[in-house]
mmCIF file of the N, C-alpha and C atoms, coordinates in Angstrom:
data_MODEL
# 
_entry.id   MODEL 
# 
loop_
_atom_site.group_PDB 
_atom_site.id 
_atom_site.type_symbol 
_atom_site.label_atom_id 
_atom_site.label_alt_id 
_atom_site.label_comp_id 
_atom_site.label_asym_id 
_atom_site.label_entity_id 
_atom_site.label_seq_id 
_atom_site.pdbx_PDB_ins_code 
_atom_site.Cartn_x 
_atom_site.Cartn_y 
_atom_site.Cartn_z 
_atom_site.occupancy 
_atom_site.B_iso_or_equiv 
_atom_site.pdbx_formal_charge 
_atom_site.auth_seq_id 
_atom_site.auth_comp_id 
_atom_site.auth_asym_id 
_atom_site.auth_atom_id 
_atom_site.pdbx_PDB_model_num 
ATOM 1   N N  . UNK A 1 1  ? 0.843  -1.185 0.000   1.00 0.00 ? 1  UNK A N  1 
ATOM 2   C CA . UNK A 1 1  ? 0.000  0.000  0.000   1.00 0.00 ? 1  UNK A CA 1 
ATOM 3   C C  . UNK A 1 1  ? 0.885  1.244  0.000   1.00 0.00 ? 1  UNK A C  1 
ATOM 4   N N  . UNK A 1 2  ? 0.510  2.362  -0.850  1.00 0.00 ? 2  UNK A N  1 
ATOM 5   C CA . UNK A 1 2  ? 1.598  3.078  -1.009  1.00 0.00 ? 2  UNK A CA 1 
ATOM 6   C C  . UNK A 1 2  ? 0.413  4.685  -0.163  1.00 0.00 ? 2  UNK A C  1 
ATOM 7   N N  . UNK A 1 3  ? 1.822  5.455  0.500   1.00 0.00 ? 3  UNK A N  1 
ATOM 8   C CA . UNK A 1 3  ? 1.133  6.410  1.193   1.00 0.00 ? 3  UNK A CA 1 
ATOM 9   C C  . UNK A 1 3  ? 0.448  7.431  0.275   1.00 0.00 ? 3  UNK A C  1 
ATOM 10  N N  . UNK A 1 4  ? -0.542 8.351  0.758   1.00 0.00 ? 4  UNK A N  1 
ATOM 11  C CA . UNK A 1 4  ? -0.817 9.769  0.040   1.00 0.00 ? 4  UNK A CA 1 
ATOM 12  C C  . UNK A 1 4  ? 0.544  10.676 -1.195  1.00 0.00 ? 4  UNK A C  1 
ATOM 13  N N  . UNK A 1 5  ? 1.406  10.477 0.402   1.00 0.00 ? 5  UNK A N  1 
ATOM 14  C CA . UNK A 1 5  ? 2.732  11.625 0.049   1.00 0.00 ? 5  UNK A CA 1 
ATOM 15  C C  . UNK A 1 5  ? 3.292  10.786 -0.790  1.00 0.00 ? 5  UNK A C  1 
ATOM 16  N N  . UNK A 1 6  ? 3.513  9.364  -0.951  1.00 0.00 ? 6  UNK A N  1 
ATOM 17  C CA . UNK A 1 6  ? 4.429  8.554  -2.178  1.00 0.00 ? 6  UNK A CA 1 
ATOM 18  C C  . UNK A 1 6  ? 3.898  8.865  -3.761  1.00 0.00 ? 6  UNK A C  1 
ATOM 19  N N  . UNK A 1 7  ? 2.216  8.510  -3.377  1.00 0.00 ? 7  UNK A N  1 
ATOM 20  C CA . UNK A 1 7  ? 1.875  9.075  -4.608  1.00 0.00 ? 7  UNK A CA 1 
ATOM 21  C C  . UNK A 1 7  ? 1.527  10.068 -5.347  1.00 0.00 ? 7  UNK A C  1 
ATOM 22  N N  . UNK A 1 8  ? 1.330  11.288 -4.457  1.00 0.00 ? 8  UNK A N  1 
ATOM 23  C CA . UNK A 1 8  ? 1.968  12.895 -4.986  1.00 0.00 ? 8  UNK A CA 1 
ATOM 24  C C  . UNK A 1 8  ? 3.503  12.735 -5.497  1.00 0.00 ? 8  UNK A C  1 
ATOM 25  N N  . UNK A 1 9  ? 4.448  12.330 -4.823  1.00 0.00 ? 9  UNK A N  1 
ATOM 26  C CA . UNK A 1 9  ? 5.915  12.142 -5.505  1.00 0.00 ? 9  UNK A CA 1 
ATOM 27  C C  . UNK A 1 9  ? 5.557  11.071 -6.760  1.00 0.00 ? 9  UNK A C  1 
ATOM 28  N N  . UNK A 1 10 ? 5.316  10.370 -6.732  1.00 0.00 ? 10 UNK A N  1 
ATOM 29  C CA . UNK A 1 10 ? 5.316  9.798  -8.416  1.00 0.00 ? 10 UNK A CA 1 
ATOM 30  C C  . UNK A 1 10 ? 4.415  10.526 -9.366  1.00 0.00 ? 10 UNK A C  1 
ATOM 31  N N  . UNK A 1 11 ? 3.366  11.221 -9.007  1.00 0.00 ? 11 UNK A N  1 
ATOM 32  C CA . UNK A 1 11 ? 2.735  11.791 -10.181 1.00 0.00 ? 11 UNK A CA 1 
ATOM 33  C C  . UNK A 1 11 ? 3.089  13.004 -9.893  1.00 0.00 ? 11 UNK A C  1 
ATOM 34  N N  . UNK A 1 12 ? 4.107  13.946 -9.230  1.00 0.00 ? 12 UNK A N  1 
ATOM 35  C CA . UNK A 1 12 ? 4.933  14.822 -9.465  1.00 0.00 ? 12 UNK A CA 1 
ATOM 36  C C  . UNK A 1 12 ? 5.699  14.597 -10.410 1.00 0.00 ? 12 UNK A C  1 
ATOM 37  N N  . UNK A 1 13 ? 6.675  13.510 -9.888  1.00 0.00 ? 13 UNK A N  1 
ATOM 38  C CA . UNK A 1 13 ? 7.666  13.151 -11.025 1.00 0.00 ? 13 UNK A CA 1 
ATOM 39  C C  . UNK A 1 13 ? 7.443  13.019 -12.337 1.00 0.00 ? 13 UNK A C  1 
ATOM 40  N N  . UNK A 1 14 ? 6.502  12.229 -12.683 1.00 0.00 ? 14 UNK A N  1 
ATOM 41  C CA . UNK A 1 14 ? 5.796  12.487 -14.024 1.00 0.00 ? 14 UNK A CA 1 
ATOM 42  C C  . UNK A 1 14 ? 5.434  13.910 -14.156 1.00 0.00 ? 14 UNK A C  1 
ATOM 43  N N  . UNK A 1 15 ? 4.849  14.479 -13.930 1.00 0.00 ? 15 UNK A N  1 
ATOM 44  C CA . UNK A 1 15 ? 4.462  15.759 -14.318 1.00 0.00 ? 15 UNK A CA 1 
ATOM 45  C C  . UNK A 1 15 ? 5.688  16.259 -14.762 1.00 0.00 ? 15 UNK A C  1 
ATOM 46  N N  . UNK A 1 16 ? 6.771  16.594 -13.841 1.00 0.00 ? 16 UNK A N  1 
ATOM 47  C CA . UNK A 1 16 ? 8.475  17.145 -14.257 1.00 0.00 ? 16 UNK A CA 1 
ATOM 48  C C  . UNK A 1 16 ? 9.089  16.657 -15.265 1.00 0.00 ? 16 UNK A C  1 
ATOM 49  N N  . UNK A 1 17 ? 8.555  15.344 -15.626 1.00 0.00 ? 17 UNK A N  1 
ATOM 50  C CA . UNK A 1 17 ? 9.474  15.003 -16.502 1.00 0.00 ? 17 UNK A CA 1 
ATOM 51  C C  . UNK A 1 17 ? 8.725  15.038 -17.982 1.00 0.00 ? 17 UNK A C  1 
ATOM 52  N N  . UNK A 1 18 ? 7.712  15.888 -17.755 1.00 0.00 ? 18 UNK A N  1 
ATOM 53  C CA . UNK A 1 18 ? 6.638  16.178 -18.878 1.00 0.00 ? 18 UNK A CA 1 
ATOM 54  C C  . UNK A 1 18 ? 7.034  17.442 -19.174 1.00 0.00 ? 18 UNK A C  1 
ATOM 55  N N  . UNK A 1 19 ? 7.939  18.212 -18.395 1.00 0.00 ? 19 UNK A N  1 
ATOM 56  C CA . UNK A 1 19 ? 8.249  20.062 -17.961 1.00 0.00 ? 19 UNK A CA 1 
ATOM 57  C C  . UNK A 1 19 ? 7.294  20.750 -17.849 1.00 0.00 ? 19 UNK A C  1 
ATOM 58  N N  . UNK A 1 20 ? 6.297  19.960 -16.701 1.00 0.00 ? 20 UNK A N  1 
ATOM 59  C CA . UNK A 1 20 ? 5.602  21.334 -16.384 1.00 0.00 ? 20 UNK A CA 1 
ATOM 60  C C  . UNK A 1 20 ? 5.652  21.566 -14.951 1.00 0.00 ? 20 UNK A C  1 
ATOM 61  N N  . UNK A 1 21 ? 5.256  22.285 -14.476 1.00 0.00 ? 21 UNK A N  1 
ATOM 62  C CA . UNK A 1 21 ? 5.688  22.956 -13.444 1.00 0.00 ? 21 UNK A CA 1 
ATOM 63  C C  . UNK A 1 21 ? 4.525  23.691 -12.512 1.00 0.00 ? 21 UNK A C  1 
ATOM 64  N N  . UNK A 1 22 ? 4.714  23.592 -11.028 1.00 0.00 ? 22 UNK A N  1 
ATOM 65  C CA . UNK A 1 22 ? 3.542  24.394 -10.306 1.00 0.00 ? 22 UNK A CA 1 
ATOM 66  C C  . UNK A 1 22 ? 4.258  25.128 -8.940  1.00 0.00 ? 22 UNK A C  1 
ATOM 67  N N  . UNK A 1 23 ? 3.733  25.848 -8.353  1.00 0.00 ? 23 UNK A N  1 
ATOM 68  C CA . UNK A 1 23 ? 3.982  26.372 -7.248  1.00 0.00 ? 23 UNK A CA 1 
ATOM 69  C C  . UNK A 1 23 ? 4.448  25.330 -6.161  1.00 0.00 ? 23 UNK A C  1 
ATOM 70  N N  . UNK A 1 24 ? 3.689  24.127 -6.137  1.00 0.00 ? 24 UNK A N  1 
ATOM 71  C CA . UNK A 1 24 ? 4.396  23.132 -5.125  1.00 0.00 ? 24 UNK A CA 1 
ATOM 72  C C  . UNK A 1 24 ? 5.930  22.612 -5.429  1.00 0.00 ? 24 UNK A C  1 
ATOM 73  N N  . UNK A 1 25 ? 5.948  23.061 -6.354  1.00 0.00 ? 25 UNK A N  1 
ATOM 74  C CA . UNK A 1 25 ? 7.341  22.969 -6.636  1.00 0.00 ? 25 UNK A CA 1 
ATOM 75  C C  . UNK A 1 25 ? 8.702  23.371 -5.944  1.00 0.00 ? 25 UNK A C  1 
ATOM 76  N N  . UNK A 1 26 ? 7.902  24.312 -5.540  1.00 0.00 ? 26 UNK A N  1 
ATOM 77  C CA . UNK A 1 26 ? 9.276  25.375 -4.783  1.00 0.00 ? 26 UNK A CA 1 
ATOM 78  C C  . UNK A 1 26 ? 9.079  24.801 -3.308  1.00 0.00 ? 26 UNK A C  1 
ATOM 79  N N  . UNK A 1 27 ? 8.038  23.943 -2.668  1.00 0.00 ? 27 UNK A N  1 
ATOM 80  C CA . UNK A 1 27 ? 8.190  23.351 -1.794  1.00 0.00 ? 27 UNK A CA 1 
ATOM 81  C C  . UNK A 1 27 ? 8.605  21.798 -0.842  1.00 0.00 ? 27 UNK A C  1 
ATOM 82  N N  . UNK A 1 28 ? 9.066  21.506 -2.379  1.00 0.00 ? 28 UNK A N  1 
ATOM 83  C CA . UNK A 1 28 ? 9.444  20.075 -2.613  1.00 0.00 ? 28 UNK A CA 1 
ATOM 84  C C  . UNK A 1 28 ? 10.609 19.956 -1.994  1.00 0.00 ? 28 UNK A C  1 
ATOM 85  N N  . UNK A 1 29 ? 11.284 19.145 -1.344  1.00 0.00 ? 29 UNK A N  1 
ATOM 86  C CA . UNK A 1 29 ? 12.513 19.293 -0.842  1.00 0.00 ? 29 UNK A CA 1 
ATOM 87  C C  . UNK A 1 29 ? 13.478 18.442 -2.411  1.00 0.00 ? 29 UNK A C  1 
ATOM 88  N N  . UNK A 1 30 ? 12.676 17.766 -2.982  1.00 0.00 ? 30 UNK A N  1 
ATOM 89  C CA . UNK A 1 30 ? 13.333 17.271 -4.114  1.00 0.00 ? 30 UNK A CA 1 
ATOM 90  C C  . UNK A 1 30 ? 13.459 18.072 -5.727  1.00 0.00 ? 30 UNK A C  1 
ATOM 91  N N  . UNK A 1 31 ? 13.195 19.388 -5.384  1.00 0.00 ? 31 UNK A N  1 
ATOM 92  C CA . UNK A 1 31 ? 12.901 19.791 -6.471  1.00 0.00 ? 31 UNK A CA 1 
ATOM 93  C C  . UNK A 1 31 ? 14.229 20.209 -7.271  1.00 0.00 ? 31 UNK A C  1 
ATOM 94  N N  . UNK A 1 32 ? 14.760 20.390 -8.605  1.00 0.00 ? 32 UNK A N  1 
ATOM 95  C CA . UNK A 1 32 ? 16.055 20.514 -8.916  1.00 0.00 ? 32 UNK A CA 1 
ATOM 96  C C  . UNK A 1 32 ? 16.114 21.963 -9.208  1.00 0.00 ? 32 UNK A C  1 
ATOM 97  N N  . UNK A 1 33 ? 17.179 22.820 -9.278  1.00 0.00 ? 33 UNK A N  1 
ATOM 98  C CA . UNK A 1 33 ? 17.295 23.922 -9.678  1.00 0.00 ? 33 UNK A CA 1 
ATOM 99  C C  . UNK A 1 33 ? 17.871 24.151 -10.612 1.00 0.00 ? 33 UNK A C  1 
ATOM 100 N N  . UNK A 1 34 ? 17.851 25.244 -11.510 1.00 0.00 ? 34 UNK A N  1 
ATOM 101 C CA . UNK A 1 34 ? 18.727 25.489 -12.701 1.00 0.00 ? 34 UNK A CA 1 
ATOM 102 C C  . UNK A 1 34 ? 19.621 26.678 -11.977 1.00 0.00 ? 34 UNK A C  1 
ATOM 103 N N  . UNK A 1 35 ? 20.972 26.354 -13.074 1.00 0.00 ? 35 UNK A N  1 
ATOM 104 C CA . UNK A 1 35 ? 21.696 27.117 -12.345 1.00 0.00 ? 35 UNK A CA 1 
ATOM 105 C C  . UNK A 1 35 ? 21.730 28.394 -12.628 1.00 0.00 ? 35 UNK A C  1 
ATOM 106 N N  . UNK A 1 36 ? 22.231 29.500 -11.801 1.00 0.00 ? 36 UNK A N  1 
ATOM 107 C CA . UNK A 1 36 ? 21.817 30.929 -12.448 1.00 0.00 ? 36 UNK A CA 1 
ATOM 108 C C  . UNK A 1 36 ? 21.929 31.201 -13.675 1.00 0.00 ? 36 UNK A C  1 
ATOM 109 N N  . UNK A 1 37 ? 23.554 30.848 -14.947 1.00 0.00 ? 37 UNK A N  1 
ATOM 110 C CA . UNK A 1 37 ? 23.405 31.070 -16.279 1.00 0.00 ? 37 UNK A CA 1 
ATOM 111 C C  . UNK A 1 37 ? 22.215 31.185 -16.790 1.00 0.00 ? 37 UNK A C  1 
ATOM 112 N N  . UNK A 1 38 ? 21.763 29.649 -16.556 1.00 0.00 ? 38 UNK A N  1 
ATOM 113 C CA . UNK A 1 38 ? 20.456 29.040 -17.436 1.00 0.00 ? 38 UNK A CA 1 
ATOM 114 C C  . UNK A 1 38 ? 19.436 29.934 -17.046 1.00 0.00 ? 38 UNK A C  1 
ATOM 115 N N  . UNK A 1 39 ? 18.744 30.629 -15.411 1.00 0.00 ? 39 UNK A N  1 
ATOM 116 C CA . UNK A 1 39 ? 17.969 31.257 -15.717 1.00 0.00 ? 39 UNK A CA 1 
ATOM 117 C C  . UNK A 1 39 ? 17.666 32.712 -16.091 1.00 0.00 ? 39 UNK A C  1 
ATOM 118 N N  . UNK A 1 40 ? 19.177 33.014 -16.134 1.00 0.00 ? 40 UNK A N  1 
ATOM 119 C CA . UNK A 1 40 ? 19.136 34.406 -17.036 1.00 0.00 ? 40 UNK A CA 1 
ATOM 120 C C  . UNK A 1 40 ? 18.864 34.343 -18.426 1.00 0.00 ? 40 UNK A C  1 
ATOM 121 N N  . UNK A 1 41 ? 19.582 33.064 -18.780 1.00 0.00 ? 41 UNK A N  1 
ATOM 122 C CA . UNK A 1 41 ? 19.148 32.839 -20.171 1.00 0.00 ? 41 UNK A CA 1 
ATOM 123 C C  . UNK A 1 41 ? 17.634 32.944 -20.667 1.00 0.00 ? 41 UNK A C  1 
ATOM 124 N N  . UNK A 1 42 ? 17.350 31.996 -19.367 1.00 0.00 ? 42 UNK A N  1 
ATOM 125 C CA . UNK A 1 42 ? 15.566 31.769 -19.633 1.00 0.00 ? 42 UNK A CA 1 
ATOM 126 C C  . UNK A 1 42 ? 15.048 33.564 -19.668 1.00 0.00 ? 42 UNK A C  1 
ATOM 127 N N  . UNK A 1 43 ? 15.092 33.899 -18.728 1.00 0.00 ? 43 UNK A N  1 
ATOM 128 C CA . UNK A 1 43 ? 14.873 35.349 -18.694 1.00 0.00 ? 43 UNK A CA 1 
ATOM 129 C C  . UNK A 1 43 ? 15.211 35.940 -19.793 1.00 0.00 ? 43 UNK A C  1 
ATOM 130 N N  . UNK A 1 44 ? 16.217 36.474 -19.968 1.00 0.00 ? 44 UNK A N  1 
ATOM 131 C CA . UNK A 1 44 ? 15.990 37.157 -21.290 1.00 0.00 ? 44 UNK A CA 1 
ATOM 132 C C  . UNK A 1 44 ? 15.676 36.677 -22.618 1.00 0.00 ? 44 UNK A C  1 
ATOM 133 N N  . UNK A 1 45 ? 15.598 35.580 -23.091 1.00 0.00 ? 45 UNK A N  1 
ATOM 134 C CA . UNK A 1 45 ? 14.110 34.712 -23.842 1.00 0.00 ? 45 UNK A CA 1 
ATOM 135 C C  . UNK A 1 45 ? 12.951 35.347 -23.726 1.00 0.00 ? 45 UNK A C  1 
ATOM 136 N N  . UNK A 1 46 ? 12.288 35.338 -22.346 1.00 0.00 ? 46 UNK A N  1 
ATOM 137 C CA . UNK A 1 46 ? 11.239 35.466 -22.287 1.00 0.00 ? 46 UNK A CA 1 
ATOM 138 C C  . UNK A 1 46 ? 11.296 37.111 -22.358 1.00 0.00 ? 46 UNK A C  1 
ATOM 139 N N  . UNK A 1 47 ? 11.665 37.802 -21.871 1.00 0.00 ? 47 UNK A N  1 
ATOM 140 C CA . UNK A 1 47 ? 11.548 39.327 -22.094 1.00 0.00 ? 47 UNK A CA 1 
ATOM 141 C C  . UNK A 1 47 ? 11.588 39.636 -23.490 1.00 0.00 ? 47 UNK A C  1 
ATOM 142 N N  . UNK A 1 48 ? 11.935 39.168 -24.283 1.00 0.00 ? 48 UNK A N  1 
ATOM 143 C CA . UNK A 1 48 ? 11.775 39.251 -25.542 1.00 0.00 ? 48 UNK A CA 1 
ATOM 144 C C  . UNK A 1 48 ? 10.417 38.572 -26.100 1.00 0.00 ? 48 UNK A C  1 
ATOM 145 N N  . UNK A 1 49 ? 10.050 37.625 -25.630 1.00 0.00 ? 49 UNK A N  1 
ATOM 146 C CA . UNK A 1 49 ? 9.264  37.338 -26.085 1.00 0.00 ? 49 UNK A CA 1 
ATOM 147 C C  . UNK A 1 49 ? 7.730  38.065 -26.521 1.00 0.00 ? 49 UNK A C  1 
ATOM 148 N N  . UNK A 1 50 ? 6.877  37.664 -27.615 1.00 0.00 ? 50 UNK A N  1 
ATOM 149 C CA . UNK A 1 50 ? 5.802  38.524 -27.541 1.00 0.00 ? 50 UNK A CA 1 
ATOM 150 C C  . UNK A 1 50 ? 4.605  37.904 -26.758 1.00 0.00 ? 50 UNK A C  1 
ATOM 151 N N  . UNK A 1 51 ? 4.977  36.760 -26.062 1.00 0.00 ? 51 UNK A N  1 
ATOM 152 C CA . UNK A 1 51 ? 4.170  36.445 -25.196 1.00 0.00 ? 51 UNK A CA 1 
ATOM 153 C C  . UNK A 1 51 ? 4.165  36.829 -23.451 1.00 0.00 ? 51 UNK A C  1 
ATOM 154 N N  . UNK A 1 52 ? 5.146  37.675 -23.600 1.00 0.00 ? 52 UNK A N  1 
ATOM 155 C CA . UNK A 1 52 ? 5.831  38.180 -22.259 1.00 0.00 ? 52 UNK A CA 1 
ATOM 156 C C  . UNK A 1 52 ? 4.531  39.857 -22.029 1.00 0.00 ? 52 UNK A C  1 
ATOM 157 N N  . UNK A 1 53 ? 4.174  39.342 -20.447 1.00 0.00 ? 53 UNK A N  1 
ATOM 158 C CA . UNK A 1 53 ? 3.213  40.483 -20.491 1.00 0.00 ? 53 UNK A CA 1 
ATOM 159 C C  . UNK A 1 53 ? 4.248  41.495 -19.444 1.00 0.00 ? 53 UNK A C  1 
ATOM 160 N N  . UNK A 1 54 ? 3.494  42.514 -18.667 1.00 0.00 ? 54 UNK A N  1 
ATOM 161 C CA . UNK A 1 54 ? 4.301  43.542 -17.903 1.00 0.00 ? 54 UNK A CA 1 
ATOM 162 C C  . UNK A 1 54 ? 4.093  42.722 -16.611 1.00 0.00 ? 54 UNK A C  1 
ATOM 163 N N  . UNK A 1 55 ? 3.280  41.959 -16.609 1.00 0.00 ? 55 UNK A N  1 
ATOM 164 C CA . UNK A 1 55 ? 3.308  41.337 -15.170 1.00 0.00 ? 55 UNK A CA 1 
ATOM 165 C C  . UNK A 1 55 ? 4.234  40.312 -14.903 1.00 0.00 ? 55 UNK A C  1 
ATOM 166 N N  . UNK A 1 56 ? 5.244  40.434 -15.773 1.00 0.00 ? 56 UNK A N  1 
ATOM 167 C CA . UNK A 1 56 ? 6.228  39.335 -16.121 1.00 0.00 ? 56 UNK A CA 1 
ATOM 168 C C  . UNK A 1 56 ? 5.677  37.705 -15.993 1.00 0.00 ? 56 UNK A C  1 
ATOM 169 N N  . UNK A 1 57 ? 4.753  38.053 -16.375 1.00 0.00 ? 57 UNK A N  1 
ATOM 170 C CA . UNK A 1 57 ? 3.943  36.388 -16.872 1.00 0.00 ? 57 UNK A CA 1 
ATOM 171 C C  . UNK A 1 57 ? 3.984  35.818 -18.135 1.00 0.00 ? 57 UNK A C  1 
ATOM 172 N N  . UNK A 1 58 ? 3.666  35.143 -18.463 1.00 0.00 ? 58 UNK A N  1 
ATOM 173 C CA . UNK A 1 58 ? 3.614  34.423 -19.905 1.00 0.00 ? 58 UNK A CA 1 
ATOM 174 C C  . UNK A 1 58 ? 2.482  34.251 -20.218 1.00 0.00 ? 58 UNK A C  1 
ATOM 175 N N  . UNK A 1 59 ? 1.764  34.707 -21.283 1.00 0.00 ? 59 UNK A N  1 
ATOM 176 C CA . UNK A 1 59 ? 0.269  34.885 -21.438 1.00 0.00 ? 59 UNK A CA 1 
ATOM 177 C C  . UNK A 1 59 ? -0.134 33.185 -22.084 1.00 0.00 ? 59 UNK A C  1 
ATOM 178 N N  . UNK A 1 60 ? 0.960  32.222 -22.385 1.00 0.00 ? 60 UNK A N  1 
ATOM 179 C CA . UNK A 1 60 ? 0.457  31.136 -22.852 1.00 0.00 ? 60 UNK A CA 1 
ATOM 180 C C  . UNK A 1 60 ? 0.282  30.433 -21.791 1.00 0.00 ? 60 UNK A C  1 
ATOM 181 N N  . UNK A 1 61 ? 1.040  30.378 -21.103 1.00 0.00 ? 61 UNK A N  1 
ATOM 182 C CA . UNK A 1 61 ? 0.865  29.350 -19.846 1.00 0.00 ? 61 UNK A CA 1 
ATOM 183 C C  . UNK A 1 61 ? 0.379  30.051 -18.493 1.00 0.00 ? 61 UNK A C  1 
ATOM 184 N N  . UNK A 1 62 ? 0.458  30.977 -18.237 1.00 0.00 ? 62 UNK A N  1 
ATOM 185 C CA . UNK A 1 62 ? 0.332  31.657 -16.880 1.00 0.00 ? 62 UNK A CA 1 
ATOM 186 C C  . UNK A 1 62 ? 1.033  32.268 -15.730 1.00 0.00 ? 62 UNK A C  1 
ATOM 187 N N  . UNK A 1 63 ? 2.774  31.610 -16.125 1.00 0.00 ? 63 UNK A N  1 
ATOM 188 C CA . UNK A 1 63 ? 3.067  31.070 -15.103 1.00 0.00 ? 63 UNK A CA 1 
ATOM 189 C C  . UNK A 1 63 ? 4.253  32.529 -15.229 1.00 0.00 ? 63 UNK A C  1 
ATOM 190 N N  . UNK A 1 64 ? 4.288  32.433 -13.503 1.00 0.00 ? 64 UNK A N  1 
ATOM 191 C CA . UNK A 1 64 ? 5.278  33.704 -13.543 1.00 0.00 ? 64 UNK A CA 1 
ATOM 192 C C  . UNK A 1 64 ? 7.117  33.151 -13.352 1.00 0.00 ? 64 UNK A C  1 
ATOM 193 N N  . UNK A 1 65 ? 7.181  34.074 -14.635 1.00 0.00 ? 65 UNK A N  1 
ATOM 194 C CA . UNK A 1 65 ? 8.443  33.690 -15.593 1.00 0.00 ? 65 UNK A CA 1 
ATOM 195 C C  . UNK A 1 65 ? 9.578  34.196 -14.561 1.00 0.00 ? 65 UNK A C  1 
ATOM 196 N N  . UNK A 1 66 ? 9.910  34.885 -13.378 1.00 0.00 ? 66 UNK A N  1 
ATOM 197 C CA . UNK A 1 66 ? 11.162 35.093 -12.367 1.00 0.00 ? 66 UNK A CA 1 
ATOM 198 C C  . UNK A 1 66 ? 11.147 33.676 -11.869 1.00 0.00 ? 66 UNK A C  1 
ATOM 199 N N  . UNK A 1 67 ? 10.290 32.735 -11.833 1.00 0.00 ? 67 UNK A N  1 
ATOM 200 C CA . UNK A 1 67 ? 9.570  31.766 -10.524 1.00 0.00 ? 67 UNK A CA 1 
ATOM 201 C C  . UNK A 1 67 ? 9.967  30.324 -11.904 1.00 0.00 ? 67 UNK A C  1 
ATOM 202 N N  . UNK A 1 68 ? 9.453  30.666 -12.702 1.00 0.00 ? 68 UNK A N  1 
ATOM 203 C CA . UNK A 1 68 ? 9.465  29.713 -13.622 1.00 0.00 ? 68 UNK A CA 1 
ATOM 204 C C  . UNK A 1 68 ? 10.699 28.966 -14.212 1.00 0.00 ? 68 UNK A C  1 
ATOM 205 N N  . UNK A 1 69 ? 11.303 30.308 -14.526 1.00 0.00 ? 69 UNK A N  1 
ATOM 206 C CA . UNK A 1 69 ? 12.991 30.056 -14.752 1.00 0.00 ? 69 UNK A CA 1 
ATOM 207 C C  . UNK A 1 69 ? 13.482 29.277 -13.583 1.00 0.00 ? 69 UNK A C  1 
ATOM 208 N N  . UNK A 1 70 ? 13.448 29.611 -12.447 1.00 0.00 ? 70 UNK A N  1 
ATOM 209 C CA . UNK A 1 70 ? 14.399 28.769 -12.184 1.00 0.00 ? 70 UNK A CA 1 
ATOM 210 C C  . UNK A 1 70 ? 14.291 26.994 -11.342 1.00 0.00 ? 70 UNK A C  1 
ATOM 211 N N  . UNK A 1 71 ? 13.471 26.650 -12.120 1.00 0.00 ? 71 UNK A N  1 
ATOM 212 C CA . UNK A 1 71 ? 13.019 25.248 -12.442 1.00 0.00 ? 71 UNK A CA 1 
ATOM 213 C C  . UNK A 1 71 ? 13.671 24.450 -13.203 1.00 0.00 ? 71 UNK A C  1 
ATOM 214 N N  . UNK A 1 72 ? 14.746 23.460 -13.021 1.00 0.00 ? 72 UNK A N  1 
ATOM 215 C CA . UNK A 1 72 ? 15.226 22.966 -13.782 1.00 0.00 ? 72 UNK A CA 1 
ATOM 216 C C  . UNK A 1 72 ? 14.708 22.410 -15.182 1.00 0.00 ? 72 UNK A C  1 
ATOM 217 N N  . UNK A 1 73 ? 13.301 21.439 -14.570 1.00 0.00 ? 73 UNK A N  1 
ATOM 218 C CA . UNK A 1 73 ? 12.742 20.770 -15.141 1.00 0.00 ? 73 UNK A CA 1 
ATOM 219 C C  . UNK A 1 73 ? 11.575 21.701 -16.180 1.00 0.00 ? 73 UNK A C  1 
ATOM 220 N N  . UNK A 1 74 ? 11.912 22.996 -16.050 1.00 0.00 ? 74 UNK A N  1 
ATOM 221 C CA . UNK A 1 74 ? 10.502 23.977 -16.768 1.00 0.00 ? 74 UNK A CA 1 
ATOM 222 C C  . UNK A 1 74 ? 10.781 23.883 -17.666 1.00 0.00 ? 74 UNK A C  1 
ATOM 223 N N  . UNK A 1 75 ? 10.254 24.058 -18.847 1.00 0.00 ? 75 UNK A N  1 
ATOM 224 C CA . UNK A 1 75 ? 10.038 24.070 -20.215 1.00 0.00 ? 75 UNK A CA 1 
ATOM 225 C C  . UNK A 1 75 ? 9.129  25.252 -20.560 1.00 0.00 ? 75 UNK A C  1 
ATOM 226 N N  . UNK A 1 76 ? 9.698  26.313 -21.731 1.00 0.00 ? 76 UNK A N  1 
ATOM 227 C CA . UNK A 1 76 ? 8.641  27.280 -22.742 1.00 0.00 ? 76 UNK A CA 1 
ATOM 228 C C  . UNK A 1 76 ? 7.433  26.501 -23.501 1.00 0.00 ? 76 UNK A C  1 
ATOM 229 N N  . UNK A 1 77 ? 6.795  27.403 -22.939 1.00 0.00 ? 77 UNK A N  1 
ATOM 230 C CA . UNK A 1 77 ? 5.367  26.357 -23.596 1.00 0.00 ? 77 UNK A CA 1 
ATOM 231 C C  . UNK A 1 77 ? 5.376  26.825 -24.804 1.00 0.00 ? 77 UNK A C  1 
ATOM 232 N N  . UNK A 1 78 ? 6.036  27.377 -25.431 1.00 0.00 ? 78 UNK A N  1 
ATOM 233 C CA . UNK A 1 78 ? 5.942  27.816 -26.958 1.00 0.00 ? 78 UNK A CA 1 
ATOM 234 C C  . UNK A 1 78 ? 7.326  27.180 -27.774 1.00 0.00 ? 78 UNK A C  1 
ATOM 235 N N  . UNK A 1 79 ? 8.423  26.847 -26.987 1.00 0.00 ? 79 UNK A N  1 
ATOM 236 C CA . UNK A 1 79 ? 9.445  25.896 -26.922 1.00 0.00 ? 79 UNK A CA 1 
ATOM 237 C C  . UNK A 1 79 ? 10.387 26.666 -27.706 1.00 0.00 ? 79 UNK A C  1 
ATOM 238 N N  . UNK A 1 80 ? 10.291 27.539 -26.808 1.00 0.00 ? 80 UNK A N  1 
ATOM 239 C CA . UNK A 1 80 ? 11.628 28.943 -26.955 1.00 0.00 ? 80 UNK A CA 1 
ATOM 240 C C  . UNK A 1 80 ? 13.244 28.454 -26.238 1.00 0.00 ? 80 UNK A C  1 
ATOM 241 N N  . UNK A 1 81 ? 12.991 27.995 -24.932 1.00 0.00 ? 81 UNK A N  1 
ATOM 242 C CA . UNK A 1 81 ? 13.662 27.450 -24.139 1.00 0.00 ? 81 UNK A CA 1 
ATOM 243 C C  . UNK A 1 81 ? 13.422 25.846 -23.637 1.00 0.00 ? 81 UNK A C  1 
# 
């Protein structure tokens, strides 16, 4: 019998390894980070982007792009990055 919390971690894991990404994320003790390069990179991608709003969100996905970047496992939903 597998606990609650085992099976949030496996259908987390799947989810990550799909690159998507949520706020519980940042509370995971397993969660991976990208390293700063990568999320400046990501960042200025997305500031360029024309899907980049002033709320520094991403109007395709939702998700706020300071928070987003630095997710190892995140992926551009438009597949910029």
């Amino acid at each position: 019998m597998t606990t609650p919390w085992q099976e949030w971690k496996k259908r987390n894991s799947e989810r990550q390894a799909q690159g998507k990404s949520s706020p519980a994320d940042f509370i995971n003790p397993e969660t991976d980070y990208a390293p700063i390069d990568e999320i400046q990179r990501r960042i200025n991608v997305c500031e360029g982007c024309e899907h980049y709003l002033k709320t520094k969100q991403c109007s395709q996905c939702g998700c706020f792009m300071p928070l987003k970047t630095r997710l190892s496992h995140a992926v551009c939903p438009v597949g910029k990055w």
